[in-house]
C-alpha positions as CSV (number, residue, x, y, z in Angstrom):
1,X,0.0,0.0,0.0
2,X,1.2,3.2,-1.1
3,X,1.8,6.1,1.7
4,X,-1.4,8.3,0.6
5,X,-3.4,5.2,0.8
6,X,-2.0,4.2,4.1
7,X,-3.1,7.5,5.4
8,X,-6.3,7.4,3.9
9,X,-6.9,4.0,5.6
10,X,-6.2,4.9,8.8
11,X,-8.5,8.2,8.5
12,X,-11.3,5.6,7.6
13,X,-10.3,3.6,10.8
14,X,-10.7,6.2,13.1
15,X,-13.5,7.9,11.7
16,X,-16.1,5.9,10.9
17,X,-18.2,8.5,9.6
18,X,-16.0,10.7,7.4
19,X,-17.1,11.3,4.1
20,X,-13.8,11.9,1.5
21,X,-14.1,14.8,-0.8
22,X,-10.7,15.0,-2.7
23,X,-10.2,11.6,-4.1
24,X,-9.3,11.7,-7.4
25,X,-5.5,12.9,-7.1
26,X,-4.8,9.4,-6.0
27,X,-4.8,8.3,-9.3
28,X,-1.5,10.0,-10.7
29,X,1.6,8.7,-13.0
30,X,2.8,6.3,-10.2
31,X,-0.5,4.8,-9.2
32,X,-1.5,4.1,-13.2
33,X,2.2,2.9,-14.0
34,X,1.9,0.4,-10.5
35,X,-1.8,-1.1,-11.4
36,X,-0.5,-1.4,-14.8
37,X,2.4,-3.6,-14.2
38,X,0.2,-5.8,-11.6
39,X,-2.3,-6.9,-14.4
40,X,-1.2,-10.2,-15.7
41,X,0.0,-10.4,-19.1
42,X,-2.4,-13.3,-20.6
43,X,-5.8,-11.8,-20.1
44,X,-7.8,-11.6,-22.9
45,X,-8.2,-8.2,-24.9
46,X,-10.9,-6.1,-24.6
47,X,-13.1,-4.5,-27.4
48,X,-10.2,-2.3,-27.9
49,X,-8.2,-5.4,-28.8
50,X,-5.2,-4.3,-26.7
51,X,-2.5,-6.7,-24.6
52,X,-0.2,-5.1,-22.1
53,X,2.5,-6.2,-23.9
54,X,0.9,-3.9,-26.7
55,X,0.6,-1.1,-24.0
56,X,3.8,-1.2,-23.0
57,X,5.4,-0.6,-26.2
58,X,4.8,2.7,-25.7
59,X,4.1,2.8,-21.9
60,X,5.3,6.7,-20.5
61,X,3.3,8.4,-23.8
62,X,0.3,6.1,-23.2
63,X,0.4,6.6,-19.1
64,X,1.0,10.5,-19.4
65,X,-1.8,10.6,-22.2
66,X,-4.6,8.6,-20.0
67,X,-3.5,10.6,-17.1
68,X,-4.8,14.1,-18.8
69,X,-7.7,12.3,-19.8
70,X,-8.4,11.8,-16.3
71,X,-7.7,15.0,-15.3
72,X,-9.4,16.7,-17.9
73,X,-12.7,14.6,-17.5
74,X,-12.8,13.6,-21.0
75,X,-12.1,9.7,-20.2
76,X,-14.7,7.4,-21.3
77,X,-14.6,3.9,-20.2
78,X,-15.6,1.6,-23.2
79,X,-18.5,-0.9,-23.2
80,X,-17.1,-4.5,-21.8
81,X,-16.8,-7.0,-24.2
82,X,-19.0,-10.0,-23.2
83,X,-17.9,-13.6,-23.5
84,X,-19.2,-16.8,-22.6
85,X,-17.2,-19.8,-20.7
86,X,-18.6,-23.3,-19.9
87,X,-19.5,-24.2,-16.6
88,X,-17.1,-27.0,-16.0
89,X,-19.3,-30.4,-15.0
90,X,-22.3,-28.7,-17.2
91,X,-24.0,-27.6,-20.2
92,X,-24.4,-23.6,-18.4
93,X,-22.0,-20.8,-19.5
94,X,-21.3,-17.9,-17.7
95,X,-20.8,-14.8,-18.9
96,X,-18.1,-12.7,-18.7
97,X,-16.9,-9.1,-19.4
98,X,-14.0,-7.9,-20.3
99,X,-12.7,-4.5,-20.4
100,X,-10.3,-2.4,-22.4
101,X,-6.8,-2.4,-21.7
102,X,-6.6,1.0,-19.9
103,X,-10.4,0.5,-18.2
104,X,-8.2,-2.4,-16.5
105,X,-5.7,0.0,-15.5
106,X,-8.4,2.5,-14.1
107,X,-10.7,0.1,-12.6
108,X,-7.7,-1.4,-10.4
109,X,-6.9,1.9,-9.2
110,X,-10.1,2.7,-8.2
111,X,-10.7,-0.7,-6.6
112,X,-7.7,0.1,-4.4
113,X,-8.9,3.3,-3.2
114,X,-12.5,1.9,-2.8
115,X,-10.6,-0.6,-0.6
116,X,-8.4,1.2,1.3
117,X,-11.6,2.9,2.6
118,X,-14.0,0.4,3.0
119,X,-12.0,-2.2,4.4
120,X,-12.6,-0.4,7.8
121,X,-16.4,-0.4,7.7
122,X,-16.4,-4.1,6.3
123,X,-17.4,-6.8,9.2
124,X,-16.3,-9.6,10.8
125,X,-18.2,-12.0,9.1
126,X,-17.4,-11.1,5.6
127,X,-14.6,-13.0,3.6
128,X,-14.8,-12.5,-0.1
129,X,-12.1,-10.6,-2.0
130,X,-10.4,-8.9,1.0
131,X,-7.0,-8.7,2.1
132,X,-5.9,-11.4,4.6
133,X,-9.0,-13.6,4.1
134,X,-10.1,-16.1,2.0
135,X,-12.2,-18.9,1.9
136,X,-10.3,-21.2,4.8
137,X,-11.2,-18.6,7.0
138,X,-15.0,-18.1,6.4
139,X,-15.0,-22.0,6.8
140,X,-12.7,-21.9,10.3
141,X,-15.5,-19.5,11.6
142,X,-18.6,-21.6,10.2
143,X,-17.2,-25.0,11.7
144,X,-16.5,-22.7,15.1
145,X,-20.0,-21.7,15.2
146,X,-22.1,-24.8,14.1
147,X,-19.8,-26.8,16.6
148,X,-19.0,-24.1,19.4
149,X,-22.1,-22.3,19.6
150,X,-26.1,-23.0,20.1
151,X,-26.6,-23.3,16.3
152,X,-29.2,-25.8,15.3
153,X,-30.4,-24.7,11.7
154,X,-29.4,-23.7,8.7
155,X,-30.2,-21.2,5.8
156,X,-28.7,-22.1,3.0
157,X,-29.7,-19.4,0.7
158,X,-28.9,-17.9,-3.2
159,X,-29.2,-14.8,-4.7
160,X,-30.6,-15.2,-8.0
161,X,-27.4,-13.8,-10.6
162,X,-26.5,-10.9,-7.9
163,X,-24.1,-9.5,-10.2
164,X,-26.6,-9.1,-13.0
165,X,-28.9,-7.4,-10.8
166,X,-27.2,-4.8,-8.9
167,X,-29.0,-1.5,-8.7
168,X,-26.8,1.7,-9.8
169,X,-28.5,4.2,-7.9
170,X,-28.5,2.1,-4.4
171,X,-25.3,1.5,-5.2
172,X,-24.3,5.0,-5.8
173,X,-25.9,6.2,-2.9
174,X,-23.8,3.4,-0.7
175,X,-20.7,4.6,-1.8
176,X,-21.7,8.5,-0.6
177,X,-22.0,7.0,2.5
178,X,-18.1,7.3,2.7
179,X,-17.3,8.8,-0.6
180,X,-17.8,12.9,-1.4
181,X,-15.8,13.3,-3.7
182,X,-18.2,14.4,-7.4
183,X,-15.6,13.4,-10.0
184,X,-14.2,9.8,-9.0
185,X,-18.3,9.1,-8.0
186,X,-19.2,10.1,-11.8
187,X,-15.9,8.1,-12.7
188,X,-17.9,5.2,-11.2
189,X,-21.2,5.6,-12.2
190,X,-19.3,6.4,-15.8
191,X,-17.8,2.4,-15.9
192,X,-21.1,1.3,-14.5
193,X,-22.9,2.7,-17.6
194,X,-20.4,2.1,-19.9
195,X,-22.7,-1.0,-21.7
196,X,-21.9,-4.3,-23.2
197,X,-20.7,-5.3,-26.7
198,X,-22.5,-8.3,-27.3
199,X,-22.2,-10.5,-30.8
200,X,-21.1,-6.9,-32.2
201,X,-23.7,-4.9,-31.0
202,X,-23.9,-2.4,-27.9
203,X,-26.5,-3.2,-24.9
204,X,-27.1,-0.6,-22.6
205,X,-26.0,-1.8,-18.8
206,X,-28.8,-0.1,-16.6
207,X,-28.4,-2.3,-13.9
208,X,-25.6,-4.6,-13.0
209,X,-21.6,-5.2,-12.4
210,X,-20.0,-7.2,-15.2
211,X,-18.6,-10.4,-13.6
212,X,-14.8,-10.1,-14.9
213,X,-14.1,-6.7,-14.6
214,X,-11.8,-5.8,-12.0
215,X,-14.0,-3.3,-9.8
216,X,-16.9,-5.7,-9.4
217,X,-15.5,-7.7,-6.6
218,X,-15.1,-4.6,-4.2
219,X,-18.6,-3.0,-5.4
220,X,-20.5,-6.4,-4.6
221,X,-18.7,-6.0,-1.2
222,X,-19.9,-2.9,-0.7
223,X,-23.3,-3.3,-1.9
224,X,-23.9,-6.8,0.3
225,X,-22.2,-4.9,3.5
226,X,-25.2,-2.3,3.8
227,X,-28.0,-4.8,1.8
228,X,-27.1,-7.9,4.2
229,X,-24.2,-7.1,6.7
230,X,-25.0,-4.6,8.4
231,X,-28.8,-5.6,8.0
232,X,-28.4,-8.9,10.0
233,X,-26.2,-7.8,12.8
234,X,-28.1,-4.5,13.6
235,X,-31.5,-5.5,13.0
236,X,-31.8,-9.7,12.4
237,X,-29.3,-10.6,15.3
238,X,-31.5,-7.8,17.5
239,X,-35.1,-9.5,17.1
240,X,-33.5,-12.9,17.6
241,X,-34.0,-14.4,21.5
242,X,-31.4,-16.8,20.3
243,X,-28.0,-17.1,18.9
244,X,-27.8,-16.2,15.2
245,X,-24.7,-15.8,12.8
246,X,-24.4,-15.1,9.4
247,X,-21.2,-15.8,7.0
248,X,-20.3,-14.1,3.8
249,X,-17.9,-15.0,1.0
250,X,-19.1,-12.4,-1.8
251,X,-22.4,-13.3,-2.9
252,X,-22.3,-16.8,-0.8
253,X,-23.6,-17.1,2.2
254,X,-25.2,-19.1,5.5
255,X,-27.1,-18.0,8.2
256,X,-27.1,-20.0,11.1
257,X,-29.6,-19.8,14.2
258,X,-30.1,-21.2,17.5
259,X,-34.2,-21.5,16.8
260,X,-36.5,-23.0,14.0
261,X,-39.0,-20.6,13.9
262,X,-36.5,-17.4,14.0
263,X,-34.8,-19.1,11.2
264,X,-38.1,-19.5,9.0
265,X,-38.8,-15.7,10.1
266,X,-35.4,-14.8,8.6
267,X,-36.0,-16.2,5.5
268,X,-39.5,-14.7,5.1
269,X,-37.3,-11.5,6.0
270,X,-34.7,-12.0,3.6
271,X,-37.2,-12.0,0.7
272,X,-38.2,-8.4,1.5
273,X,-35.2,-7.2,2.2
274,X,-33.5,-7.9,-1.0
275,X,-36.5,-6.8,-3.3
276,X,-36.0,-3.7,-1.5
277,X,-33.2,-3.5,-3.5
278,X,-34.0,-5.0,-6.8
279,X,-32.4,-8.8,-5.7
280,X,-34.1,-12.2,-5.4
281,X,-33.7,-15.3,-3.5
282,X,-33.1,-18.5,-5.9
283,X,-36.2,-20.0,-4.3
284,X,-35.1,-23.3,-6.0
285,X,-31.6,-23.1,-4.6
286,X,-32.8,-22.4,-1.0
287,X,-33.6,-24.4,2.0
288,X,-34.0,-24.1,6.1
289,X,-32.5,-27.5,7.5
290,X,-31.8,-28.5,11.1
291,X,-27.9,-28.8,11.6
292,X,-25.9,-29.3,14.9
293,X,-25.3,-31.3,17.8
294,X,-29.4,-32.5,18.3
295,X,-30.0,-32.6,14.5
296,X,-29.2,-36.7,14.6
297,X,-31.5,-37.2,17.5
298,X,-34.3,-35.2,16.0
299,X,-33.9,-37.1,12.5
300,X,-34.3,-40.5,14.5
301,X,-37.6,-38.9,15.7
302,X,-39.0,-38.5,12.4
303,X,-37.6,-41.7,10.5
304,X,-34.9,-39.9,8.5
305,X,-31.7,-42.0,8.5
306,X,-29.3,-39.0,8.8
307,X,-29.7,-35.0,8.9
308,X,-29.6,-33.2,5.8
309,X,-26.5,-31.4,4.2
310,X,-25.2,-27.9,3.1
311,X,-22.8,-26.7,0.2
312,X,-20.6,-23.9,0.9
313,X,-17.0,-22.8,-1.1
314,X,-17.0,-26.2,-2.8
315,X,-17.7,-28.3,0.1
316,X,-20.8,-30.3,1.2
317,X,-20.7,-29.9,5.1
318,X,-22.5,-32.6,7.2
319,X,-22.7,-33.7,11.1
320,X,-20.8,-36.0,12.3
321,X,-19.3,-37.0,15.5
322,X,-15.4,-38.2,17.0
323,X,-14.1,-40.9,18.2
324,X,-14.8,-39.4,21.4
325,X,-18.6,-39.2,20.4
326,X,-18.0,-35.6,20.3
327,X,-20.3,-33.8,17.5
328,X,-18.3,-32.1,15.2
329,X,-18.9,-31.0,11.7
330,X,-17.0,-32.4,8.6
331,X,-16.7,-31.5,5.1
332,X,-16.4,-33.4,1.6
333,X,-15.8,-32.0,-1.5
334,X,-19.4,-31.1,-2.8
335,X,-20.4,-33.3,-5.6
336,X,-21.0,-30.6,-8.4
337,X,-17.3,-29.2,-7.5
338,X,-15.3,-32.7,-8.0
339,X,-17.1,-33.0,-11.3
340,X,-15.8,-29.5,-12.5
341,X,-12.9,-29.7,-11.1
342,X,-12.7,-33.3,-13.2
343,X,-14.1,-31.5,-16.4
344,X,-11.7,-28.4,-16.1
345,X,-8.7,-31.1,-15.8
346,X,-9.7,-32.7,-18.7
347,X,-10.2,-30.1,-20.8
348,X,-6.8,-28.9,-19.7
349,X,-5.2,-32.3,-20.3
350,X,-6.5,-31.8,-24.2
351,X,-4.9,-28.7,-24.7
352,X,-1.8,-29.3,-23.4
353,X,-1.3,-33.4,-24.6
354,X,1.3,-32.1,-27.4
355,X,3.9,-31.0,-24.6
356,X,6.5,-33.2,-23.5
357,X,5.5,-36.0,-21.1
358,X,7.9,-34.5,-18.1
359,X,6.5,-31.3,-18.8
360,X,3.2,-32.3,-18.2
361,X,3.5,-34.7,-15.6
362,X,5.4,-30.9,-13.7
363,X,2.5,-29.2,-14.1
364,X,-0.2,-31.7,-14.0
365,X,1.4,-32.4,-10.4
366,X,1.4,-28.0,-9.3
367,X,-2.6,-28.4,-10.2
368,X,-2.9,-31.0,-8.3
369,X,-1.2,-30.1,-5.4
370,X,-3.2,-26.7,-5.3
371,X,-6.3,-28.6,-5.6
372,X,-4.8,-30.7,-2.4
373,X,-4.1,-27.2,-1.0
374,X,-8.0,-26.5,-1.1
375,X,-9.8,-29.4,-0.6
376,X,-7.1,-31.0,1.7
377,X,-8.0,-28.9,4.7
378,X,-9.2,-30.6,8.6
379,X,-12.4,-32.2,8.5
380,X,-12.7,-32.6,4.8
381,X,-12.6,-35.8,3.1
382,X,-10.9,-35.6,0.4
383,X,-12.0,-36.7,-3.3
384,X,-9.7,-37.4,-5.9
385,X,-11.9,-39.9,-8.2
């Protein structure tokens, strides 16, 4: 982190409720040569059809020349170029946009000053895309509070396509909570409007964060912290007589609670809550289950062989117990996972089958060691076909 970011981070520590008004001189030569140099090389082109190795041929002049663009307000994101990949293990794609060349450039600088700010104001519970968390650690803190604490159901719920359905002017008016500054807020709203070039023609994007473009993971952050975050623990978690606990990794997340009929209350909750702000609940994708210590013993009372079963970051959790007797939670890799982690291997084997076999076998081993890496963790059974 740069030393005028560090300073502006520690303002937003201890003052919670400042609002910044001069933002925009963050972005200067050094920040635009620095997010320039940390975007990878083999990312596909935008609909400007530009590489950084192509940008870099003349790097200084084309720096320098986006700079007063900047400066002079007369940058214009482009539209995102919108591809489709396969869903590994099905016949779904999911699309993707991808932005110019020097809308990269931009959007990571303004995804580190968006932040460097909100990193303060994000809680506890929230994992996705921040700096010293991952997905380990929103699973550390779900296996401490289905084990530790007086959790006995589970919401497993989905947000039907979040990112497709983010609302610009909530969104906008989120970001003033902390922001004041006029030009890097029309900056934004500039690269949320900038549309999609689809099959060669231009769609307008009046609602929405294209999943691939840099900025989207912070502003989904920042729109789930004030739509569900902040939500559950000041309101939820204060109409609850029990214990609740919600956990977050981007659009992902469970909701655990100590009573059936708070949970089901929640839910009904949930629905309205996210309207409000043009979202859905994948009704389809959603369920209310009992899970924790007494779950066993209450499906023996109703003739079910064994209590039901979550997915969560790629692993189906289920109840178990030690060989003390102890309860304890354990995790498997979730069955839709291992089949695209299989398919995604596969496909990979194909493309690379002309290299020599040593030099497959190296890599073939690095992919699956990281898969190891992931899956491998305590309490997870591993699958490897």
């Amino acid at each position: 982190m740069t030393t005028k970011l560090a300073r502006i981070a520690e303002v937003a520590r201890r003052q919670p409720k400042e609002r910044f008004t001069s933002l925009m001189h963050l972005i200067d030569v050094d920040m635009l040569r620095m997010c320039h140099a940390e975007l990878k090389a083999n990312k596909a082109a935008g609909v400007d059809g530009i590489t950084k190795g192509q940008y870099e041929g003349n790097l200084e002049a084309n720096i320098q020349n986006l700079l007063e663009r900047l400066k002079r307000k007369s940058y214009r994101p482009q539209p995102v170029r919108r591809v489709y990949i396969p869903k590994p293990g099905t016949d779904q794609k999911r699309p993707l946009g991808i932005p110019a060349y020097e809308d990269k450039i931009v959007q990571l600088a303004i995804s580190k000053i968006l932040n460097t700010i909100f990193e303060a104001d994000f809680l506890d519970m929230s994992f996705g895309f921040r700096p010293q968390r991952g997905c380990h650690d929103a699973l550390k803190l779900l296996n401490y509070l289905t084990v530790a604490r007086k959790v006995n159901y589970i919401v497993d719920a989905d947000i039907k396509g979040f990112f497709d359905h983010v609302d610009h002017d909530w969104l906008m008016k989120f970001l003033e909570h902390r922001i004041a500054d006029p030009n890097f807020l029309r900056l934004i709203r500039r690269f949320l409007k900038a549309g999609i070039i689809e099959n060669g023609e231009l769609r307008d994007a009046s609602e929405g964060t294209p999943q691939g473009g840099i900025i989207s993971p912070i502003l989904a952050n920042i729109y789930l912290h004030y739509v569900l975050d902040l939500w559950f623990e000041k309101v939820v978690r204060k109409h609850c007589r029990g214990e609740a606990y919600i956990v977050r990794y981007a659009d992902d997340f469970i909701c655990c609670f100590q009573y059936k009929h708070e949970a089901e209350a929640f839910y009904r909750a949930l629905r309205a809550r996210l309207a409000k702000f043009s979202l859905s609940v994948a009704e389809e994708k959603t369920k209310i289950i009992p899970f924790g210590r007494f779950a066993a013993q209450w499906c023996k009372r109703m003739g079910k062989r064994k209590p039901d079963t979550f997915d969560f970051l790629g692993f189906t959790h289920y109840c178990s117990t030690s060989h003390q007797g102890k309860f304890r939670v354990k995790r498997r890799t979730s069955r839709k996972k291992f089949r695209q982690s299989v398919q995604r291997m596969k496909e990979w084997i194909k493309a690379n089958r002309m290299l020599p076999a040593k030099a497959l076998m190296g890599l073939l081993r690095l992919k699956l060691e990281g898969y190891y890496r992931y899956y491998g963790i305590t309490c997870a059974k591993l699958d490897m076909g």
